[in-house]
N, C-alpha and C positions, 0 to 999 in steps of 0.2 A: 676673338673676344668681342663683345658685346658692347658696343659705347653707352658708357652713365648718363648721356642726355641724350639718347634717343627718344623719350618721350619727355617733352619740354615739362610738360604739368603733371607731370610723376617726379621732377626732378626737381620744382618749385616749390612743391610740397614735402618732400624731403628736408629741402633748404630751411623752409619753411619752420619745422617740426625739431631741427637741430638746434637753432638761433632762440627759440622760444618759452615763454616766461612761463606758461601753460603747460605744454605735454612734453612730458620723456626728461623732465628737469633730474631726474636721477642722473642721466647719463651724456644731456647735450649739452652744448658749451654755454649756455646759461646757468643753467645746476653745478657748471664746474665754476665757471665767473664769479658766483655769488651763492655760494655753499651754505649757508647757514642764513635764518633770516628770526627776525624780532616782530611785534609790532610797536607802535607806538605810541606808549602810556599816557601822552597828554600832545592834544593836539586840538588850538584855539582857534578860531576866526572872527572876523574884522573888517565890514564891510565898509570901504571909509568911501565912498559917496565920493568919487573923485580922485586925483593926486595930490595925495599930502605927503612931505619928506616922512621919515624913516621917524626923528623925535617926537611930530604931532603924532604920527600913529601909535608911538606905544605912551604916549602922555592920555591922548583923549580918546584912544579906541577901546570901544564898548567890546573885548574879546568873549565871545561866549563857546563852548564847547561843541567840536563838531565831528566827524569819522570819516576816516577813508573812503573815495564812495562819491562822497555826497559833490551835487552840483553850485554850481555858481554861476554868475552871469546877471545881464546879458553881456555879451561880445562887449571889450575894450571898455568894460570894470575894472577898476582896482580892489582889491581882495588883500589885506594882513593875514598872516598866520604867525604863532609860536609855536615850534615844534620841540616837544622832548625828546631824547634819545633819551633811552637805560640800556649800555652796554652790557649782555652779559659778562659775568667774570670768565667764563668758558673762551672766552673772545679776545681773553689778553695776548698781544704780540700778534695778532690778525689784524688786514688791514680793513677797517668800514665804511662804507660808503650808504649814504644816504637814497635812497631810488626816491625820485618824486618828479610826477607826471601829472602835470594840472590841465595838459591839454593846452596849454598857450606857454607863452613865455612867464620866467618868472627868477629869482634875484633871493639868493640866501644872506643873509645879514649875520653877523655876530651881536650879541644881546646888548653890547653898547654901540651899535649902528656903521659898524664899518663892512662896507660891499667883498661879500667874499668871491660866489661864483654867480653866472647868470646860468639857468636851465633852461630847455626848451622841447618842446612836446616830440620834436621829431628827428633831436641831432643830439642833445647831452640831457641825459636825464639822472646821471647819478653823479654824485659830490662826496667827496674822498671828507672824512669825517676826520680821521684819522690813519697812517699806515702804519702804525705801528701802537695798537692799543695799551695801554698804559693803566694803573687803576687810578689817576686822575682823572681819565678820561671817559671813567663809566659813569657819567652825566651830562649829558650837554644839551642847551638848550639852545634855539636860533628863531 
C-alpha cells in the first residue's frame, strides 16, 4: 500500500482543501462545522481616534454604515463596530456562532458593555451566539 504522505505538497494541499472556508465546503469539515450561513443586515463603524472605554464609544461615536470587506487602519487603531444578527427561524434549536475576522485582535461586547469574548485573526475567530437557538434569540445585536 501506498503511504498518504508520500508526497509532502499533495498532502498539504489536501489538508489544505479539507479545513477550508473556500473550496469543497459541501463536503469538508468546514461545510460540516458551519452548515448554514446569513449575512449580516446591519453592520456600523466607529473610528474613535484612539482608546476610549466601551460608554464613550457608543455615547459620542459617529457609527456610520459599512460591509464586509472593507479595510481599516492603520496598524494599532482602534475601530467600534455594532453588529446585527437576524437569526433565521430555520435555525431554531441550532447552535450559532458568529465568524468575524478583522485581521487583528478584537473584543465582542454585549449592547450594555459587559466583555463577553476576545477574537483573534489567527486562533479564535468565531463566538458561539447562542447553542441552543430560541425565537428570543432571532435578534441580537453587539
Amino acid at each position: 500500500m501506498a503511504s498518504l504522505t508520500k508526497n509532502y505538497r499533495t498532502t498539504l494541499e489536501r489538508i489544505e482543501k479539507f479545513i477550508s472556508p473556500l473550496y469543497f465546503t459541501d463536503v469538508n469539515l468546514y461545510g460540516r462545522q458551519y452548515p448554514y450561513k446569513t449575512s449580516l443586515p446591519t453592520l456600523l463603524h466607529f473610528d474613535s481616534n484612539g482608546r476610549i472605554p466601551f460608554k464613550e464609544a457608543m455615547e459620542i461615536g459617529n457609527f456610520t454604515p459599512t460591509k464586509v470587506g472593507s479595510s481599516f487602519g492603520p496598524t494599532w487603531t482602534t475601530h467600534w463596530f455594532k453588529v446585527r444578527i437576524d437569526i433565521p427561524e430555520s435555525w431554531l434549536g441550532k447552535e450559532v456562532h458568529l465568524r468575524w475576522n478583522a485581521g487583528c485582535e478584537s473584543m465582542i461586547w454585549t449592547s450594555d458593555g459587559i466583555p463577553l469574548q476576545g477574537l483573534s485573526a489567527q486562533d479564535r475567530q468565531s463566538f458561539i451566539v447562542c447553542n441552543n437557538a430560541t425565537l428570543e434569540d432571532l435578534r441580537q445585536t453587539f
